[in-house]
C-alpha positions as CSV (number, residue, x, y, z in Angstrom):
1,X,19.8,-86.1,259.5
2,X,22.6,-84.4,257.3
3,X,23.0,-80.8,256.6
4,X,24.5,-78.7,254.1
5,X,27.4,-79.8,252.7
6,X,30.8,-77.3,252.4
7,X,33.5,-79.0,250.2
8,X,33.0,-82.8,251.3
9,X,31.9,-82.3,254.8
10,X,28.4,-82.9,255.5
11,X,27.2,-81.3,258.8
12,X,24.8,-83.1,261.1
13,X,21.2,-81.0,261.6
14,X,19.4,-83.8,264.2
15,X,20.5,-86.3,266.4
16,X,18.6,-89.5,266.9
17,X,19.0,-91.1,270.7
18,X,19.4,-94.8,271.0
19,X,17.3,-94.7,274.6
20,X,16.2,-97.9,275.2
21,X,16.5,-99.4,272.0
22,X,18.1,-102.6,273.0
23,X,14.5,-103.0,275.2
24,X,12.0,-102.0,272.2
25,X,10.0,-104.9,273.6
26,X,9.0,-103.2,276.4
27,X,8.7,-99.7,275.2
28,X,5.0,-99.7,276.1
29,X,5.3,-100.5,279.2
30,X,8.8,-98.0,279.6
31,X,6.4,-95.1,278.8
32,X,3.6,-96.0,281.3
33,X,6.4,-96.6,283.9
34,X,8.2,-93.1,283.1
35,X,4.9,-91.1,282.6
36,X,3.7,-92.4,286.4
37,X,7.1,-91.3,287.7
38,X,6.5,-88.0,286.0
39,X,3.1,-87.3,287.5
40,X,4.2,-88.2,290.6
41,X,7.1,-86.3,291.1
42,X,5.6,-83.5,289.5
43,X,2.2,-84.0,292.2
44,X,4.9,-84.1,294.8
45,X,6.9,-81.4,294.4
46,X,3.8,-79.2,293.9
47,X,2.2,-80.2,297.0
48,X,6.1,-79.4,298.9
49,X,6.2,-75.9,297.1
50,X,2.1,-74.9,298.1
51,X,2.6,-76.1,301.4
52,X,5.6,-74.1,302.3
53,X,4.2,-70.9,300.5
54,X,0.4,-71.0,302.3
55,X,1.7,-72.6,305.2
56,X,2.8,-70.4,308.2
57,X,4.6,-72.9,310.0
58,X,6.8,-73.4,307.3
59,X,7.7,-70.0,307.1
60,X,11.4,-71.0,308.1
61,X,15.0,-70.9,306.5
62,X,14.8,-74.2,306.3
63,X,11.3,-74.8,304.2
64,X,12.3,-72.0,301.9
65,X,15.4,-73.6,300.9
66,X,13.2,-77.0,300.4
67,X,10.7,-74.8,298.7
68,X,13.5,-73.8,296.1
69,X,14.7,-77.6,295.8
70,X,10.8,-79.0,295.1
71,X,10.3,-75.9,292.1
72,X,14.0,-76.8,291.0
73,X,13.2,-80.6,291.1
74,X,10.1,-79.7,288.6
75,X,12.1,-77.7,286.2
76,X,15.5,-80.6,286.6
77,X,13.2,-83.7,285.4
78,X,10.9,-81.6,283.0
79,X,13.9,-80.8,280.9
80,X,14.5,-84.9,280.3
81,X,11.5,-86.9,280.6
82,X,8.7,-85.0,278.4
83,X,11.0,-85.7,275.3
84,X,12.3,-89.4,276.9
85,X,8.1,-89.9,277.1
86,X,7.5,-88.6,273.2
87,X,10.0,-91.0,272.1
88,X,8.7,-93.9,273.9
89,X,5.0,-93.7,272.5
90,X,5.6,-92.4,269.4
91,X,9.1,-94.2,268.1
92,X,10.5,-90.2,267.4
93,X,14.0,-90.4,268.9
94,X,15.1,-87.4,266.5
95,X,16.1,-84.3,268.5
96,X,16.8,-81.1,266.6
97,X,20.9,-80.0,267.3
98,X,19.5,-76.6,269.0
99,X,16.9,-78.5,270.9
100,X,19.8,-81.0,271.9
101,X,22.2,-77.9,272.9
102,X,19.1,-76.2,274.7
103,X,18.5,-79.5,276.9
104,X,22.3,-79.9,277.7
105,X,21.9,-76.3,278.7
106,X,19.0,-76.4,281.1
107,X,19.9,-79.9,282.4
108,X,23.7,-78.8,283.2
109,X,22.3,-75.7,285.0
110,X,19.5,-77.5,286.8
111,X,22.0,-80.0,288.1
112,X,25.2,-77.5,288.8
113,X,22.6,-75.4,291.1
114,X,20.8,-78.4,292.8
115,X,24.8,-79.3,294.2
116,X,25.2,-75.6,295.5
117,X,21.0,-75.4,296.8
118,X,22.1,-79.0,298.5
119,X,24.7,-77.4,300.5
120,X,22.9,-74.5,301.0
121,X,20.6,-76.4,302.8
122,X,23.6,-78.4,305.2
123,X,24.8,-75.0,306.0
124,X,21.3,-74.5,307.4
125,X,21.3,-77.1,309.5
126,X,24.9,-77.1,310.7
127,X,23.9,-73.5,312.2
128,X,20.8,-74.6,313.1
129,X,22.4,-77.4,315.3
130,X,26.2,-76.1,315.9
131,X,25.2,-72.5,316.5
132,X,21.5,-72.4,317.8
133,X,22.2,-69.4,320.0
134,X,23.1,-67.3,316.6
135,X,20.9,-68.9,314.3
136,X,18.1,-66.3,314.0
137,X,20.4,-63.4,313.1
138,X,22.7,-65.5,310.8
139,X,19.8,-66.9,308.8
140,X,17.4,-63.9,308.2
141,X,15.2,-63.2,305.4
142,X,17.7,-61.3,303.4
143,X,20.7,-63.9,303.9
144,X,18.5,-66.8,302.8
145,X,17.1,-64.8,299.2
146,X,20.8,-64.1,298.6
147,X,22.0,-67.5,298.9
148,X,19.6,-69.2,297.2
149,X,20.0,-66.5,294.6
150,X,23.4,-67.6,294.1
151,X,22.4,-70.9,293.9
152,X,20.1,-70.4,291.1
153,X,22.4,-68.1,289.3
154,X,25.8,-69.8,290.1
155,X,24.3,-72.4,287.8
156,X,23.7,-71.2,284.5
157,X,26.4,-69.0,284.9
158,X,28.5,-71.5,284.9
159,X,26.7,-74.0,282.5
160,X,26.7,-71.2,279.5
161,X,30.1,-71.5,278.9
162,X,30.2,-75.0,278.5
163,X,26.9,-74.7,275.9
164,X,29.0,-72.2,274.1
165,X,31.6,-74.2,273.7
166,X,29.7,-77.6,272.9
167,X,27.6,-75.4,270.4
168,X,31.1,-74.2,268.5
169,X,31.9,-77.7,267.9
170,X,31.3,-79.7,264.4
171,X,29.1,-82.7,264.5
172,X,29.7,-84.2,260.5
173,X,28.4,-87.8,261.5
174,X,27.5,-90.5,262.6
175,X,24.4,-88.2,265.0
176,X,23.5,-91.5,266.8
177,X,23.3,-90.7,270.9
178,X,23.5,-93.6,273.2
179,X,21.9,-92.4,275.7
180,X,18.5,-90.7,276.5
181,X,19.2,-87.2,276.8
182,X,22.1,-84.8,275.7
183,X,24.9,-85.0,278.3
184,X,28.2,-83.7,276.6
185,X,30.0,-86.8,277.0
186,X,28.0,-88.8,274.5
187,X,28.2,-85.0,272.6
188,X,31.8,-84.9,272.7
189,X,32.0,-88.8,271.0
190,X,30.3,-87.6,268.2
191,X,32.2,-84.2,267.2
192,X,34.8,-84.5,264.1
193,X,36.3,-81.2,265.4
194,X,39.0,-81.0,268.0
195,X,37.6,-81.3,271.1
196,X,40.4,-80.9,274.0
197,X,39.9,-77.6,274.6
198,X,36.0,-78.1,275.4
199,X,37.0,-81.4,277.3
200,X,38.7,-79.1,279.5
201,X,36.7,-76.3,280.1
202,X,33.8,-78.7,280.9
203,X,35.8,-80.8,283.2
204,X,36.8,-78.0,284.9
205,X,33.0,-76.3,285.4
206,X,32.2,-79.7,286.2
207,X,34.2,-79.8,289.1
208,X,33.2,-76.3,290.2
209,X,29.9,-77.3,290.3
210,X,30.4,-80.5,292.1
211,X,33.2,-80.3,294.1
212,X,33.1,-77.2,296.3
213,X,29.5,-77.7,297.3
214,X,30.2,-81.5,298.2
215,X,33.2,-80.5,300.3
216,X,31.4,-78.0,302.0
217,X,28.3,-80.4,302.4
218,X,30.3,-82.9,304.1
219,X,32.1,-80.6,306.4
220,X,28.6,-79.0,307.2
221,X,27.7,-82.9,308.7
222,X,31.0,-83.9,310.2
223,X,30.7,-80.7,312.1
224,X,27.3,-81.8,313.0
225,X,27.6,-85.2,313.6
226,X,30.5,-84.2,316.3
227,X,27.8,-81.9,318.0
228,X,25.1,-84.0,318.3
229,X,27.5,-86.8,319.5
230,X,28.3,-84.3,322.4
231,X,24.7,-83.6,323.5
232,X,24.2,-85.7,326.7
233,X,20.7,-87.6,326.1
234,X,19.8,-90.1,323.7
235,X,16.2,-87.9,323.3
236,X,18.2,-85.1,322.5
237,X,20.7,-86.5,320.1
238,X,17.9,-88.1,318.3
239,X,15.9,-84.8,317.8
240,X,18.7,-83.1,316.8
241,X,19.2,-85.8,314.2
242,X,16.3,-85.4,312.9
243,X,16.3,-82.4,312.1
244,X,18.6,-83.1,309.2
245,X,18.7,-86.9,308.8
246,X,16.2,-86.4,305.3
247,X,18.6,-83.8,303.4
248,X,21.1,-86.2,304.6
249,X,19.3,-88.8,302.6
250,X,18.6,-86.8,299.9
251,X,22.4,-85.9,299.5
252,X,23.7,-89.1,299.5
253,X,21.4,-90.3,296.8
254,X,22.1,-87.6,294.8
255,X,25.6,-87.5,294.7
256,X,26.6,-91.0,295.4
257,X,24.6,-91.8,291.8
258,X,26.1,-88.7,289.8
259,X,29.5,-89.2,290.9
260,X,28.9,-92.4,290.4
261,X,28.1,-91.6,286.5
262,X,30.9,-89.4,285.8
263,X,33.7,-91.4,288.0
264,X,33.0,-95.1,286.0
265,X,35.1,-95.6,282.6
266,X,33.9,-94.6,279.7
267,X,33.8,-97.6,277.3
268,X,31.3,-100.0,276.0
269,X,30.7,-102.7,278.7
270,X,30.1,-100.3,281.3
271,X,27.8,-98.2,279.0
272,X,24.4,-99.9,280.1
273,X,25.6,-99.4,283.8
274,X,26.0,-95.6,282.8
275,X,22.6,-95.0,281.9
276,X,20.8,-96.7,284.3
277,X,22.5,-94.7,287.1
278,X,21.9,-91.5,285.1
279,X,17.9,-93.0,285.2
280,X,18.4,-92.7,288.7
281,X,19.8,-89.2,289.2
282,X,17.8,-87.7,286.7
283,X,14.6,-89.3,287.4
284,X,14.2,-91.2,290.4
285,X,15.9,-88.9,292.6
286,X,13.2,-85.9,291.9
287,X,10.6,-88.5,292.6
288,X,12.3,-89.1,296.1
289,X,13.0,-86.3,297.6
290,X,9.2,-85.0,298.2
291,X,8.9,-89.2,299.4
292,X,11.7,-88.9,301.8
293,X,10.8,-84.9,303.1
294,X,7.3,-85.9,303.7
295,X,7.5,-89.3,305.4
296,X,10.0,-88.3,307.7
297,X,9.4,-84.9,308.5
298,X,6.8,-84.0,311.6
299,X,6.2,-80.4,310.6
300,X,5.8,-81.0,307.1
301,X,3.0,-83.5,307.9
302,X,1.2,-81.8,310.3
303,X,1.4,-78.9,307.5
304,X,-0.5,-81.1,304.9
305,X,-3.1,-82.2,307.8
306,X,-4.4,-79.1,308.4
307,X,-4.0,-78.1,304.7
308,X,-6.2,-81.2,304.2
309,X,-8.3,-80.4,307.2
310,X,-9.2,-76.9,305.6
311,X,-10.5,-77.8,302.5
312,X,-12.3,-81.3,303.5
313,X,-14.1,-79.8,306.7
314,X,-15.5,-83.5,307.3
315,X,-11.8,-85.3,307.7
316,X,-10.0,-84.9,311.0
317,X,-6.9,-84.2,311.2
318,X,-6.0,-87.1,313.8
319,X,-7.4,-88.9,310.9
320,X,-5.1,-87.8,308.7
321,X,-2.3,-88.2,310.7
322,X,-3.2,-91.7,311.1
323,X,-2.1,-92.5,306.9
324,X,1.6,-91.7,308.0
């Protein structure tokens, strides 16, 4: 849709996203796909967050920082597929330019503070594991707020400069997205005003978002991986593996598909290959994490069986147990 017009520029008002245009065959069956994905990550995040709030066995550092990530998780894919959902049923791929700027906003910051919450949560467990004899006063109540406070913040911080700058730039046509959400690359392809300066900026948050926290992630598990290699028993490696083999999981789907995203070409063969990873980061990986924290995690199951167990006096809790 085309704005005003000053001199012979006409300013774009809307952008229209291509989505999954090339499979308008399917779009039915797209929706139903996308909507279950939604209800269930949305089911199983809330059932992560209410357990570790009414639960008082998960009334540690470690369930508070999974707490954060399951409410985070909510907000991350809420921002993408309500709208991805509208389009799909009702053929209304038009996006208003402030709505566009407000969902590159909230998806940037949602994203920068998931990579700092992630290593948050291996800094957990490399104390946890390398320094168990100092882990209580290390990881106290007030240490945890703070750092998942910076977490939170650290993000959109960061991601307001790079929505101020995106929101300076002229967008005078074509307003066709190829993609199914507004990440500033395909909002940088479209601009008819110079956009180096913003190119750099972003690439630069970009990395401060990503970078640090991965770096620090990684040396939070080789530092671990060396300690539990040292413990003598296989029983006692294995338990001490556990402890952090699912937010090992969860990290390297994460960022193995948004580095992934951001590391292949930009050009026109590989574009298809770009959004289905993005799919997966921004969709499928919110879906996981509650999947992969609740099937491999002891605690957190005995948690939901006597949550269960509660409020359905007749079930037992060994059978419960018994569905895992």
């Amino acid at each position: 849709m085309a704005g005003p017009k000053q001199g012979n520029q006409t300013y774009v008002t809307e952008f229209v996203f291509l989505g999954f245009g090339e499979l308008h065959d399917f779009q039915s069956l797209l929706f139903l796909l996308f909507l279950m994905i939604y209800i269930l990550t949305l089911v199983g995040n809330i059932v992560i967050l209410a357990l570790v709030v009414t639960e008082h066995r998960l009334h540690t550092p470690m369930y508070f920082f999974l707490g954060n990530l399951s409410f985070l998780e909510i907000c991350y894919t809420s921002t993408i597929l309500p709208r991805m959902l509208v389009s799909l049923l009702n053929k209304e791929n038009g996006i208003s330019l402030s709505g566009c700027f407000f969902q590159f906003y909230a998806f940037g910051s949602f994203a920068c503070s998931e990579c700092y919450l992630l290593s948050a949560m291996s800094y957990d467990r490399f104390l946890a594991i390398c320094k168990p004899l100092h882990y209580g006063a290390l990881m106290n109540n007030k240490f945890c707020i703070q750092l998942a406070a910076w977490t939170w913040v650290s993000g959109f911080v960061a991601n307001a400069f790079t929505s101020f700058l995106a929101s300076q730039l002229t967008f005078c046509g074509p307003n066709k997205i190829d993609h199914f959400f507004c990440d500033y690359t395909p909002l940088l392809v479209l601009s008819c005003s110079d956009t180096h300066t913003t190119e750099t900026v972003m690439s630069i948050i970009a990395t401060v978002c990503t970078v640090p926290p991965f770096l620090l992630t990684v040396t939070s598990y080789i530092c671990i991986i060396a300690t539990i290699l040292k413990i003598p028993s296989t029983t006692g490696r294995k338990k001490a593996f556990s402890t952090c083999s699912s937010h090992l999981v969860v990290v390297t789907i994460f960022y193995g598909a948004l580095m992934t995203v951001y590391l292949l070409p930009k050009n026109d063969i590989l574009k298809d290959v770009n959004k289905l990873l993005s799919i997966f980061y921004t969709v499928l990986t919110p879906l996981l994490n509650p999947l992969i924290y609740s099937l491999r995690n002891k605690d957190f199951r005995a948690a939901l069986s006597n949550s269960v167990s509660k409020r359905v006096p007749l079930l037992r809790i060994q059978r419960i147990q018994t569905l895992f």
